[in-house]
Biopython code that builds the backbone (N, CA, C, O; Angstrom):
import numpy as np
from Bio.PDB.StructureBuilder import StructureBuilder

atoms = [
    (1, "UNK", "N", (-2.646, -14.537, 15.058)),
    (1, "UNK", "CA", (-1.623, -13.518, 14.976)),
    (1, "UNK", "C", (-0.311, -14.009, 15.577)),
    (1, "UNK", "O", (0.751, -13.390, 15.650)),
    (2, "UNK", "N", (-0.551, -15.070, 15.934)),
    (2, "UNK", "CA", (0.457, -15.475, 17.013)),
    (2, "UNK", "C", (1.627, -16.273, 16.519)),
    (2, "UNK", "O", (2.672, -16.581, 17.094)),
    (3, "UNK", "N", (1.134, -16.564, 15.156)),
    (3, "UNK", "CA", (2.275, -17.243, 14.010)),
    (3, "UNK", "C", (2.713, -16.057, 13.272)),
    (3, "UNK", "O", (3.740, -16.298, 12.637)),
    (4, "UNK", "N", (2.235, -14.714, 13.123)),
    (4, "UNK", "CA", (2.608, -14.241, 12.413)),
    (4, "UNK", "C", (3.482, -13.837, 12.595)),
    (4, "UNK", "O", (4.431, -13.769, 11.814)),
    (5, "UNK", "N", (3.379, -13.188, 14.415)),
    (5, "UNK", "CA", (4.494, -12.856, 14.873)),
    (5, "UNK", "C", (5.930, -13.519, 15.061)),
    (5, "UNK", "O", (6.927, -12.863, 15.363)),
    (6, "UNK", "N", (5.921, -15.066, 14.822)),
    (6, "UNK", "CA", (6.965, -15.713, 14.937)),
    (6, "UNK", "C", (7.624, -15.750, 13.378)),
    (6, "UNK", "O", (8.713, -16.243, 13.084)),
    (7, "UNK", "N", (6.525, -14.998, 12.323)),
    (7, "UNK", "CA", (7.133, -15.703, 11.022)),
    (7, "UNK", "C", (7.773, -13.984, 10.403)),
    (7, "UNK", "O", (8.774, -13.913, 9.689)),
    (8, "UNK", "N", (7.286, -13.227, 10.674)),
    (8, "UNK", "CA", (7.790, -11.498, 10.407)),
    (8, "UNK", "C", (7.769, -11.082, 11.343)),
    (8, "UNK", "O", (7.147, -11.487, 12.325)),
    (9, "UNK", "N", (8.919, -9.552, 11.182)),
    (9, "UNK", "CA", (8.941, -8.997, 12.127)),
    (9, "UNK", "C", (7.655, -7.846, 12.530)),
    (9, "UNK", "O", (6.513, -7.603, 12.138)),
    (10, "UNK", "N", (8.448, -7.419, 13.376)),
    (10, "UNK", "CA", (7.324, -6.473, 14.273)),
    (10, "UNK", "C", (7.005, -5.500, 13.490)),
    (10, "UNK", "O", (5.812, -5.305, 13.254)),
    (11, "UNK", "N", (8.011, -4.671, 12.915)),
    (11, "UNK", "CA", (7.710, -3.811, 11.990)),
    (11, "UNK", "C", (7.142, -3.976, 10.994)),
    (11, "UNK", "O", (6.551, -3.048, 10.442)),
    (12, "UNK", "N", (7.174, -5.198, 10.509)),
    (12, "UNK", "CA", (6.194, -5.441, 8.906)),
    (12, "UNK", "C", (4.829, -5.722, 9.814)),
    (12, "UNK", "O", (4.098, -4.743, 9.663)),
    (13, "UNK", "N", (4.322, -6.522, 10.543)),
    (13, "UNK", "CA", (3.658, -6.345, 11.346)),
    (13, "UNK", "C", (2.406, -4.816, 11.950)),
    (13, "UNK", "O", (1.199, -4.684, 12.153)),
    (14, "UNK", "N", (3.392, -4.136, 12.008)),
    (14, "UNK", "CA", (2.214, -2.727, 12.122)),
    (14, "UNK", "C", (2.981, -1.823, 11.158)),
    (14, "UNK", "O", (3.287, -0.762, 11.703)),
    (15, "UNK", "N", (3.459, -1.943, 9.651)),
    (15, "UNK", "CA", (2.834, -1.634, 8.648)),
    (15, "UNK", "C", (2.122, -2.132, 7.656)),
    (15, "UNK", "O", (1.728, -1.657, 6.591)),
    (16, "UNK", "N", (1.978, -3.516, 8.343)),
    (16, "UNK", "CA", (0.187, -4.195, 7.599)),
    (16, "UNK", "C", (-0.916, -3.559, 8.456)),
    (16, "UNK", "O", (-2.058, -3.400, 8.025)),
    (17, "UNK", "N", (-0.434, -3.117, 9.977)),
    (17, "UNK", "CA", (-1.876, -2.535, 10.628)),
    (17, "UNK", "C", (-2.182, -1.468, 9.936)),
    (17, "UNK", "O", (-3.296, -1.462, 9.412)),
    (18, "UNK", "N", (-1.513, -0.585, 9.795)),
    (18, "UNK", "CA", (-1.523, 0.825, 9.620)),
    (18, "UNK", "C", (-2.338, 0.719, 7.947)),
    (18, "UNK", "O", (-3.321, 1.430, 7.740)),
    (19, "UNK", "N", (-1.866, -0.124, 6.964)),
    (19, "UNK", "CA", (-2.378, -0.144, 5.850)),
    (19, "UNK", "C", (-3.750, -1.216, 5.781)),
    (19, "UNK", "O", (-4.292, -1.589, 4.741)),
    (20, "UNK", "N", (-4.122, -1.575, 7.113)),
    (20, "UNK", "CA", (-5.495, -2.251, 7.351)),
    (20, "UNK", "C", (-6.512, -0.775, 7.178)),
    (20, "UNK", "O", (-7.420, -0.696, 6.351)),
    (21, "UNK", "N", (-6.215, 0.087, 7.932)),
    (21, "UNK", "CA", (-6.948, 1.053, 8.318)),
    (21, "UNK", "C", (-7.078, 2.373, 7.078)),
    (21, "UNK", "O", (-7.732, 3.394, 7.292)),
    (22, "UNK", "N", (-6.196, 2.063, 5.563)),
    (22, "UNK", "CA", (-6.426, 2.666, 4.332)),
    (22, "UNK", "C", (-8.257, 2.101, 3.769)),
    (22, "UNK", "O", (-8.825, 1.108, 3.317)),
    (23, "UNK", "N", (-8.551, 3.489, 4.181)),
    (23, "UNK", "CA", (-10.466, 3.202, 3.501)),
    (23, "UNK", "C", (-10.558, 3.012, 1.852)),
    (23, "UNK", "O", (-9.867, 3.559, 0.992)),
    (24, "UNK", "N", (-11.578, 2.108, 1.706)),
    (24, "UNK", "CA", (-11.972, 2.107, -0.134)),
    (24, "UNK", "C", (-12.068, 3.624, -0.605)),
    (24, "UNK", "O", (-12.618, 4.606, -0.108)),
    (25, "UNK", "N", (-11.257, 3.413, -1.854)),
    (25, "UNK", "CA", (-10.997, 4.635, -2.411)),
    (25, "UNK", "C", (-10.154, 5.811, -2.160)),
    (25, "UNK", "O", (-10.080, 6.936, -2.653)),
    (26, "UNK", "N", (-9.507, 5.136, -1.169)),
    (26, "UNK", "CA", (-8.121, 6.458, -0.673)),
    (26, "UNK", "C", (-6.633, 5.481, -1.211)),
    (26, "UNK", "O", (-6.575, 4.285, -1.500)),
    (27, "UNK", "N", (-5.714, 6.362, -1.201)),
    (27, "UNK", "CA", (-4.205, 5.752, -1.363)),
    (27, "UNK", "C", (-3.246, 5.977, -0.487)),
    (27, "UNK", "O", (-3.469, 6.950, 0.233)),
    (28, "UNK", "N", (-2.495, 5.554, -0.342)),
    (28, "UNK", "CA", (-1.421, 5.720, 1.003)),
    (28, "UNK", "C", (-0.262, 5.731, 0.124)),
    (28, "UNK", "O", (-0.191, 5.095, -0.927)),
    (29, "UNK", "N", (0.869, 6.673, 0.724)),
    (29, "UNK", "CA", (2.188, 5.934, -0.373)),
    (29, "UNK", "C", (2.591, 5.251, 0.863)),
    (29, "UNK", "O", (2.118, 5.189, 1.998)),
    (30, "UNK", "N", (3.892, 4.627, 0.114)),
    (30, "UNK", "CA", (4.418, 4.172, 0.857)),
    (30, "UNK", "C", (5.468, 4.606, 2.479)),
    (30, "UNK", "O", (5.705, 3.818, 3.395)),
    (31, "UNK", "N", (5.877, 5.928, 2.392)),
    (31, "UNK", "CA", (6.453, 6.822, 2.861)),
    (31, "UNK", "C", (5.858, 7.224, 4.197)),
    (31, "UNK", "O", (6.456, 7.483, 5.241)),
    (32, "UNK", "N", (4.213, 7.221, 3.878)),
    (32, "UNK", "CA", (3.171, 7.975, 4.036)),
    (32, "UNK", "C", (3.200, 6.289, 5.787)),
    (32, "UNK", "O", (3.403, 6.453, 6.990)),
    (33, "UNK", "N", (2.923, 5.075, 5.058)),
    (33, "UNK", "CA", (2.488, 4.158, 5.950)),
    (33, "UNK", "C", (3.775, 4.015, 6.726)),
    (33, "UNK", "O", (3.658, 3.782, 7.929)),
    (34, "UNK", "N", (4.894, 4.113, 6.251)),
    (34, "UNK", "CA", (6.353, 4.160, 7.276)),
    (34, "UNK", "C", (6.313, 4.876, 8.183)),
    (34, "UNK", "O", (6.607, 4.403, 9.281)),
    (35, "UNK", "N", (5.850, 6.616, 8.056)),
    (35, "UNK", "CA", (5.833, 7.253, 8.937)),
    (35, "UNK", "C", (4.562, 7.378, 10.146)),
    (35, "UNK", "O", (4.520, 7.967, 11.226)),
    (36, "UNK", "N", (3.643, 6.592, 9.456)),
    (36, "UNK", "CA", (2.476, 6.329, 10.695)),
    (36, "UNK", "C", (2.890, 5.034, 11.018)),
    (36, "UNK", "O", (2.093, 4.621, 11.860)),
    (37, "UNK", "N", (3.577, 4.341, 10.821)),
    (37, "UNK", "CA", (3.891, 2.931, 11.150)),
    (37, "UNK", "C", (5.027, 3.344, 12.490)),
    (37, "UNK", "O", (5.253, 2.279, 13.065)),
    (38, "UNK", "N", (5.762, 4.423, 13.139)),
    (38, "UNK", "CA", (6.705, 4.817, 13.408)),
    (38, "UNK", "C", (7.932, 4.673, 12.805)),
    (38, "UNK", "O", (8.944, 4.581, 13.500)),
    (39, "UNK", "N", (7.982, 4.640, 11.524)),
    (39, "UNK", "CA", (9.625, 4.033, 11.208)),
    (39, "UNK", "C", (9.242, 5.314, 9.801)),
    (39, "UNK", "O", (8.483, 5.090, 8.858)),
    (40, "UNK", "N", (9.905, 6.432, 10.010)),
    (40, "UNK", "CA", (9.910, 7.436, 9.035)),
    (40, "UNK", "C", (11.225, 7.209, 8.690)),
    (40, "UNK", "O", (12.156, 7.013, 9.471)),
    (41, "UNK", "N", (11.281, 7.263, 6.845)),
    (41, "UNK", "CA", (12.275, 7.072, 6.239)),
    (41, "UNK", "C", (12.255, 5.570, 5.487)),
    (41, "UNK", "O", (13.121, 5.265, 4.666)),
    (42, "UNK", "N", (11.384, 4.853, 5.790)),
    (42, "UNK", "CA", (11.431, 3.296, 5.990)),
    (42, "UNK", "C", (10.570, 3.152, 4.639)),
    (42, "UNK", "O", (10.391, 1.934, 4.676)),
    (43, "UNK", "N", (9.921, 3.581, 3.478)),
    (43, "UNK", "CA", (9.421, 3.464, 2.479)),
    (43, "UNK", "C", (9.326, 2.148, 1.825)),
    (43, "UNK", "O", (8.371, 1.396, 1.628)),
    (44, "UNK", "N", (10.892, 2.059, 1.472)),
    (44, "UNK", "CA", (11.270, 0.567, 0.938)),
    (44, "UNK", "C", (10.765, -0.871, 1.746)),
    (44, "UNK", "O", (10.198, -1.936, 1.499)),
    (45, "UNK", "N", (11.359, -0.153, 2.840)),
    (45, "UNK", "CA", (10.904, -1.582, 3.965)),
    (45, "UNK", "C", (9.017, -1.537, 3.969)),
    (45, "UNK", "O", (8.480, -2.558, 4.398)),
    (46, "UNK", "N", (8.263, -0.593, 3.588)),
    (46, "UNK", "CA", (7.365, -0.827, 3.510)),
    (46, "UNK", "C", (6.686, -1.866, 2.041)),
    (46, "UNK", "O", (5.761, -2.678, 2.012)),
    (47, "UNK", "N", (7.634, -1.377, 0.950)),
    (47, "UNK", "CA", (7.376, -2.446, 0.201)),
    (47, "UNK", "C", (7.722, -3.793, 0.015)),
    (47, "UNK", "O", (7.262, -4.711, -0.664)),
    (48, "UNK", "N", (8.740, -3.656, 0.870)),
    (48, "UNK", "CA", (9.339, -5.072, 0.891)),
    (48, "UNK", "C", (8.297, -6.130, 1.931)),
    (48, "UNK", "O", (8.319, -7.360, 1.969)),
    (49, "UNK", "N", (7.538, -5.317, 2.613)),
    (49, "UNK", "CA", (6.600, -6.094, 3.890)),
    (49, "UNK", "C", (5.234, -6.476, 2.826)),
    (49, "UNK", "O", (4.393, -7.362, 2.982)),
    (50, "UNK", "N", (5.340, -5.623, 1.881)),
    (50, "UNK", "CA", (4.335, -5.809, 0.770)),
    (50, "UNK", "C", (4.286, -6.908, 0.192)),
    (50, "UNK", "O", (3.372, -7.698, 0.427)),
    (51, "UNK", "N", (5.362, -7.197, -0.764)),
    (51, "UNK", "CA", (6.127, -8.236, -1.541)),
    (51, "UNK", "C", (6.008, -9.112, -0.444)),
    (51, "UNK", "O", (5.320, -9.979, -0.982)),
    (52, "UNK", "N", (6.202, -9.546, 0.818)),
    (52, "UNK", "CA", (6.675, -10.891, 1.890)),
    (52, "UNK", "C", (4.855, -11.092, 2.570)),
    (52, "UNK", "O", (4.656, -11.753, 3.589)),
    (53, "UNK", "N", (3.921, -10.537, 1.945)),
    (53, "UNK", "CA", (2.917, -10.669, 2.948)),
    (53, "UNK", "C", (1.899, -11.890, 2.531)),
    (53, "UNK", "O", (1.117, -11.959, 1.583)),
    (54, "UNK", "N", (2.138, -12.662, 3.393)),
    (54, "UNK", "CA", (0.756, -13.837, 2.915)),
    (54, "UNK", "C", (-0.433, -13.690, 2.658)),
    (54, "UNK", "O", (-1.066, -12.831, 3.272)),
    (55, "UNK", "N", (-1.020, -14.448, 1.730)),
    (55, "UNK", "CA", (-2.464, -13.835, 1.302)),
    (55, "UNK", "C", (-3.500, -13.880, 2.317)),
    (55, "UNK", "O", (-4.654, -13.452, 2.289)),
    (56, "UNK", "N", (-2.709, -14.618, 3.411)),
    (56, "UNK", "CA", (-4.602, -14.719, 4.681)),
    (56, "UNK", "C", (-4.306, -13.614, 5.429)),
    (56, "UNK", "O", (-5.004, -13.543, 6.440)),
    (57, "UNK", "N", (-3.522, -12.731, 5.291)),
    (57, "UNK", "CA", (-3.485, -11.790, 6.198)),
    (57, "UNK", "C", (-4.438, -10.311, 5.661)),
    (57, "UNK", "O", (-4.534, -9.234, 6.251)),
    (58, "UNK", "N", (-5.099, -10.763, 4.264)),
    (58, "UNK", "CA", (-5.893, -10.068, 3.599)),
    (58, "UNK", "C", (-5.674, -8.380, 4.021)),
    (58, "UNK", "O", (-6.368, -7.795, 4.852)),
    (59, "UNK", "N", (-4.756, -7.884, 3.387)),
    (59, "UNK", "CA", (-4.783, -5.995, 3.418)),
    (59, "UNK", "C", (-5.032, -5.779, 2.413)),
    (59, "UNK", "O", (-4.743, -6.628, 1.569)),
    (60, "UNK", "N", (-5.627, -4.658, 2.040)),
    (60, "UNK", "CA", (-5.338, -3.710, 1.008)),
    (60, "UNK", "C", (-4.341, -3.049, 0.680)),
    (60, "UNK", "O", (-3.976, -1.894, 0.901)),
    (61, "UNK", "N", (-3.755, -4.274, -0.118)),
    (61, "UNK", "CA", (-2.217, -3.992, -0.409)),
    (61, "UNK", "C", (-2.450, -2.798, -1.521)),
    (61, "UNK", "O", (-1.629, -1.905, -1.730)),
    (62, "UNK", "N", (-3.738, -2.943, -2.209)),
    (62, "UNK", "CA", (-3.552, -2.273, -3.706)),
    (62, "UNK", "C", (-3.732, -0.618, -3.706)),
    (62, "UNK", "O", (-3.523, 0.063, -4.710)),
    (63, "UNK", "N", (-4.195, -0.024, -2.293)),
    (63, "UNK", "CA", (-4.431, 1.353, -1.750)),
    (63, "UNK", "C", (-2.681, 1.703, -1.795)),
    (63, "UNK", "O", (-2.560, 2.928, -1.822)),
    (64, "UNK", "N", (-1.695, 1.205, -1.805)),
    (64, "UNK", "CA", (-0.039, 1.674, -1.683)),
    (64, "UNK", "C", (0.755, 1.867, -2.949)),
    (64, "UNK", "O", (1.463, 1.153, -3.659)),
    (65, "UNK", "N", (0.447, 2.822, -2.945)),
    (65, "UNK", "CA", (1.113, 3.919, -4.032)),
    (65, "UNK", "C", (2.610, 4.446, -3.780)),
    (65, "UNK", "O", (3.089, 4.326, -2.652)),
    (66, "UNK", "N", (3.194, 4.903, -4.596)),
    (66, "UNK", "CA", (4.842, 6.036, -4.604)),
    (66, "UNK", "C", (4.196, 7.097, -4.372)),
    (66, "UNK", "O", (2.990, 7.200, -4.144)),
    (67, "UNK", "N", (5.115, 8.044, -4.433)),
    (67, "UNK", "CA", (5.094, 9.484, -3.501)),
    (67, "UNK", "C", (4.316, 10.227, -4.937)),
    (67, "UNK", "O", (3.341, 10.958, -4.764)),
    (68, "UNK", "N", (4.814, 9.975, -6.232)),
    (68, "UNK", "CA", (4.479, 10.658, -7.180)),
    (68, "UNK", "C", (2.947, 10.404, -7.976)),
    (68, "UNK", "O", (2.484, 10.977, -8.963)),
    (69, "UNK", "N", (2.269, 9.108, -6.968)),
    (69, "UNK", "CA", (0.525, 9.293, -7.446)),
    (69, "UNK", "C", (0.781, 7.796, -8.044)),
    (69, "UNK", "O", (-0.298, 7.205, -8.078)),
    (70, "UNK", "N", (1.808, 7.023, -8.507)),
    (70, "UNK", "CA", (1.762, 6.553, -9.235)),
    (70, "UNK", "C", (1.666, 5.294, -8.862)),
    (70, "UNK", "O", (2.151, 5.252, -7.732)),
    (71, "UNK", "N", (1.193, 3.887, -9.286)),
    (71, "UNK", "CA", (1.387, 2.699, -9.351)),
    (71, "UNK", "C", (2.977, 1.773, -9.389)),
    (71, "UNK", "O", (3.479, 1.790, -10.513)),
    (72, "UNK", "N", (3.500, 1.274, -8.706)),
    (72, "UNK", "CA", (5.056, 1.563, -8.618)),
    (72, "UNK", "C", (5.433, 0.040, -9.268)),
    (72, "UNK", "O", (6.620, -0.273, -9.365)),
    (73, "UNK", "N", (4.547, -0.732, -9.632)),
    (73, "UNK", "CA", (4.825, -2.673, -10.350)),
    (73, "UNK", "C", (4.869, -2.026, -11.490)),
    (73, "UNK", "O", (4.362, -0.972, -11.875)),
    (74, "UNK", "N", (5.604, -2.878, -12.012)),
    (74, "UNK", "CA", (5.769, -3.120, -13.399)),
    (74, "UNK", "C", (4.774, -3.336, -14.236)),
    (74, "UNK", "O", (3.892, -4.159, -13.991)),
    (75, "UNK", "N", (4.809, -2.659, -15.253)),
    (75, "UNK", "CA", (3.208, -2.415, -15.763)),
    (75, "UNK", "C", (3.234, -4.055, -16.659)),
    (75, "UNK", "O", (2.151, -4.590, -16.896)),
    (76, "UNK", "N", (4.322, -4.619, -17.023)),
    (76, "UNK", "CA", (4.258, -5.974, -17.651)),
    (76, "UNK", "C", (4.021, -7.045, -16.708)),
    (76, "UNK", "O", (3.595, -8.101, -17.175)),
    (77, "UNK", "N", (4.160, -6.985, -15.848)),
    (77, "UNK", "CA", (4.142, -8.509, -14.717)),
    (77, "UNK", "C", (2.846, -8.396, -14.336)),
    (77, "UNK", "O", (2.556, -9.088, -13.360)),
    (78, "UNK", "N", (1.651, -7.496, -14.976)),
    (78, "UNK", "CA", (0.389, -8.324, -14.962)),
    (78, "UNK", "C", (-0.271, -7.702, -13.774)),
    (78, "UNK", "O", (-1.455, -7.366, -13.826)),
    (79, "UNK", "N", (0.595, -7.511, -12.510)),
    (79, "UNK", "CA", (0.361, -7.019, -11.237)),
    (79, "UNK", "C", (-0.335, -5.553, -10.996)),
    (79, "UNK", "O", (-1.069, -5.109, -10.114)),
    (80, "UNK", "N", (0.306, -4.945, -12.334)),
    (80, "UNK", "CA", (0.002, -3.400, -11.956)),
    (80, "UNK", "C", (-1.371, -3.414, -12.812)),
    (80, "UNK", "O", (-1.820, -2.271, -12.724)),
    (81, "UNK", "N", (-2.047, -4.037, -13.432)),
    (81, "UNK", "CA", (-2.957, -3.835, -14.036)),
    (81, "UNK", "C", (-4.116, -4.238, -13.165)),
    (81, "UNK", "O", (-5.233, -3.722, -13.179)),
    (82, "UNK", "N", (-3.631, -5.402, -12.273)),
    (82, "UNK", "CA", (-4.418, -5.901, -10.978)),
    (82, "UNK", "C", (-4.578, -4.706, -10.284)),
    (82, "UNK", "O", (-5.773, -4.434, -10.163)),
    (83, "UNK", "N", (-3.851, -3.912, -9.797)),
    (83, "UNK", "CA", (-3.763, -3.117, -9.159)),
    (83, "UNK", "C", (-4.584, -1.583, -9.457)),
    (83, "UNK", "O", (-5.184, -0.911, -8.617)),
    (84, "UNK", "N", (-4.453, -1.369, -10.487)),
    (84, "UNK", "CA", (-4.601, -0.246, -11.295)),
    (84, "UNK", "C", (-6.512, -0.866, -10.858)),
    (84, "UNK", "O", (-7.076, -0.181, -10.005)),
    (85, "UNK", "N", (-7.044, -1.654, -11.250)),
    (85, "UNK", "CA", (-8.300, -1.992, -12.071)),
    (85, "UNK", "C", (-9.422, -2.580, -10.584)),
    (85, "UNK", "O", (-10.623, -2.845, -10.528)),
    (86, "UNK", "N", (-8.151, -2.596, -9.402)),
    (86, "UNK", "CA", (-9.118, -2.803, -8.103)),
    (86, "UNK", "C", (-9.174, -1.138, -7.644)),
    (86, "UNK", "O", (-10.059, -0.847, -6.839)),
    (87, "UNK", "N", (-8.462, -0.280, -8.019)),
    (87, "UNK", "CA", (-8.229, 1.426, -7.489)),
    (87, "UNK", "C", (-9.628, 1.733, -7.747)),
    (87, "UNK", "O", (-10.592, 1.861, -6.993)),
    (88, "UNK", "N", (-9.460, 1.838, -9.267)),
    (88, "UNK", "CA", (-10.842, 2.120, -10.307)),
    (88, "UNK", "C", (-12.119, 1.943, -10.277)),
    (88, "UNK", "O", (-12.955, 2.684, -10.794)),
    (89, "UNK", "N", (-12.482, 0.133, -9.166)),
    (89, "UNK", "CA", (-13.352, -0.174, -9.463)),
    (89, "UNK", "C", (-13.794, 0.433, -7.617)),
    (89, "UNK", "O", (-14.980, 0.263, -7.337)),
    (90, "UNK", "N", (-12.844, 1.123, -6.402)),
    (90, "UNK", "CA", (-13.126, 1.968, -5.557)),
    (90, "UNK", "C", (-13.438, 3.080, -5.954)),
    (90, "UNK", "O", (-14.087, 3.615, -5.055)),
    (91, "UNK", "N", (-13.262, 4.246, -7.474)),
    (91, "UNK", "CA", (-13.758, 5.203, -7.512)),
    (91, "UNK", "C", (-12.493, 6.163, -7.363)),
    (91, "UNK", "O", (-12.661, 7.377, -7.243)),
    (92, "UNK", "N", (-11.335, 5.641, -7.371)),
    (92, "UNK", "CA", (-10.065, 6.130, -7.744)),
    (92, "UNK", "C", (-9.799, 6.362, -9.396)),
    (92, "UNK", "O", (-10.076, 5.538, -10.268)),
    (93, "UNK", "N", (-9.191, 7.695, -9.609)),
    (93, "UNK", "CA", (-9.180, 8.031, -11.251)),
    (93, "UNK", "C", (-7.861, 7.875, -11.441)),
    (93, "UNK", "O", (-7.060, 8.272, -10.595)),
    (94, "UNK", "N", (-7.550, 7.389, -12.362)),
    (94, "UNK", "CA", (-5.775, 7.633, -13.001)),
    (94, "UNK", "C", (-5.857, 8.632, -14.127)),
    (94, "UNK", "O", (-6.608, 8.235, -15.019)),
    (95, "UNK", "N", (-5.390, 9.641, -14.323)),
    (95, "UNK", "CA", (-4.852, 10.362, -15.115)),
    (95, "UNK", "C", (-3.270, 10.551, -15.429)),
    (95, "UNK", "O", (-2.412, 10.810, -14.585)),
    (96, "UNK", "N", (-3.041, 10.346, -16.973)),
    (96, "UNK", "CA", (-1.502, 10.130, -17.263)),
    (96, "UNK", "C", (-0.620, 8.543, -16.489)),
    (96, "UNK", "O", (0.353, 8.040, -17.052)),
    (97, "UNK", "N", (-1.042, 8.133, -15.531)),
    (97, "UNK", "CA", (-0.775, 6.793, -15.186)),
    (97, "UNK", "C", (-1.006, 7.377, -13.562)),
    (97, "UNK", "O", (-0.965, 6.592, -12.614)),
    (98, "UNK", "N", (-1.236, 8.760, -13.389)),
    (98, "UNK", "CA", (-0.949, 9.249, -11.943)),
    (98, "UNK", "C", (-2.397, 9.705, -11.311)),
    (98, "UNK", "O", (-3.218, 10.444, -11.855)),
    (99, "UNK", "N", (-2.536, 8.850, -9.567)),
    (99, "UNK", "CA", (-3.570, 9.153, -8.628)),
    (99, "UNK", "C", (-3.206, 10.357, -8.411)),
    (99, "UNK", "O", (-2.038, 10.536, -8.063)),
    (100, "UNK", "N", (-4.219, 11.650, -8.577)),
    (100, "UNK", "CA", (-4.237, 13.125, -7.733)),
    (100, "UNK", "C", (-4.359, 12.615, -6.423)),
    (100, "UNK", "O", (-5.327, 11.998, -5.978)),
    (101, "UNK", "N", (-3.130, 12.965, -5.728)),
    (101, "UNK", "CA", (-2.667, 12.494, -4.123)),
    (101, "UNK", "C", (-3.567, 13.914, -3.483)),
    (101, "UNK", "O", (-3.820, 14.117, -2.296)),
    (102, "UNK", "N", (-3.888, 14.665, -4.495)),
    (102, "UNK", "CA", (-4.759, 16.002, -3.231)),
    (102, "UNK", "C", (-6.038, 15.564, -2.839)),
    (102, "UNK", "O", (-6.566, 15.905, -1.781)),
    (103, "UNK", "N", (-6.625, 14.701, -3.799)),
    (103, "UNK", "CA", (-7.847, 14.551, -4.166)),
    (103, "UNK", "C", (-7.993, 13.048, -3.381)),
    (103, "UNK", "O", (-8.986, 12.825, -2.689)),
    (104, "UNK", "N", (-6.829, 11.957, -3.565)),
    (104, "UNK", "CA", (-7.341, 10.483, -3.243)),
    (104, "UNK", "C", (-6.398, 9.987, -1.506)),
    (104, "UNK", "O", (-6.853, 9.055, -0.844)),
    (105, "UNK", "N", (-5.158, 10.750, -1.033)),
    (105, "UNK", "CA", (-4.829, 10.935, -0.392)),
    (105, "UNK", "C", (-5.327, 10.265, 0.937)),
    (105, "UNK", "O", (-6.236, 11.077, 1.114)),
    (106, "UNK", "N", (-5.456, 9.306, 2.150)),
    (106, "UNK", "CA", (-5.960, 9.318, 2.906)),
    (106, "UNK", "C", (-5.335, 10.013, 4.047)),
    (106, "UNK", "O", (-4.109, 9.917, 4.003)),
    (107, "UNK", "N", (-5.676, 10.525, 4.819)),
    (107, "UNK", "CA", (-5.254, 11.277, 5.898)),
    (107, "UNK", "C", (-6.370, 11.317, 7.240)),
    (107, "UNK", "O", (-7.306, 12.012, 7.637)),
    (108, "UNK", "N", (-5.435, 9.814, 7.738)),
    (108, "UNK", "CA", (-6.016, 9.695, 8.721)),
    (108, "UNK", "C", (-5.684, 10.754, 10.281)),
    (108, "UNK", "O", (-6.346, 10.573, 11.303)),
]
sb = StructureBuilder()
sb.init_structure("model")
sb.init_model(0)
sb.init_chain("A")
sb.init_seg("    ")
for serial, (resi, resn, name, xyz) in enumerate(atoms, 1):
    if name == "N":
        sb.init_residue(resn, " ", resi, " ")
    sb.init_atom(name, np.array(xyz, "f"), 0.0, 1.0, " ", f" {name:<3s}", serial, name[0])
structure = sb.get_structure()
């Protein structure tokens, strides 16, 4: 951890913790991990810690959803279908392209 901390900041840092602790089959938005991360308002910066995160730091990046249920990659860059098809194979449903946030929601 001790490189990680020299290579990102603190804040991307414990909103990879916070999205360690998203269980199989729940979704987090992004909004959702900013404001348990302490940085409410910070959404973007949560995806941007997304996009910058090395693969050995292994999270469940694919539990981080938008506010509206939805899968937020580009459905052409291949990514969102990655994404979409690890939800699914937790027991997460898409309807219309959108997770029921009442139903898949984690609330820790």
């Amino acid at each position: 951890m001790a490189i990680m901390k020299e290579r990102f900041s603190e804040r991307y840092l414990e909103f990879w913790e916070v999205i360690r602790q998203v269980p199989e089959g729940k979704v987090a938005t992004y909004g959702q991990i900013a404001a348990l991360a302490g940085y409410p308002g910070n959404a973007r910066q949560v995806g941007y810690s997304l996009h910058a995160s090395p693969p050995e730091i292994d999270i469940p990046w694919h539990r981080i959803i938008n506010a509206q249920g939805k899968i937020s990659l580009p459905k052409e860059s291949g990514h969102y279908d990655l994404q979409r098809s690890l939800l699914e194979k937790e027991g997460v449903i898409f309807k219309n392209e959108r997770v029921n946030l009442r139903k898949y929601r984690w609330q820790p």
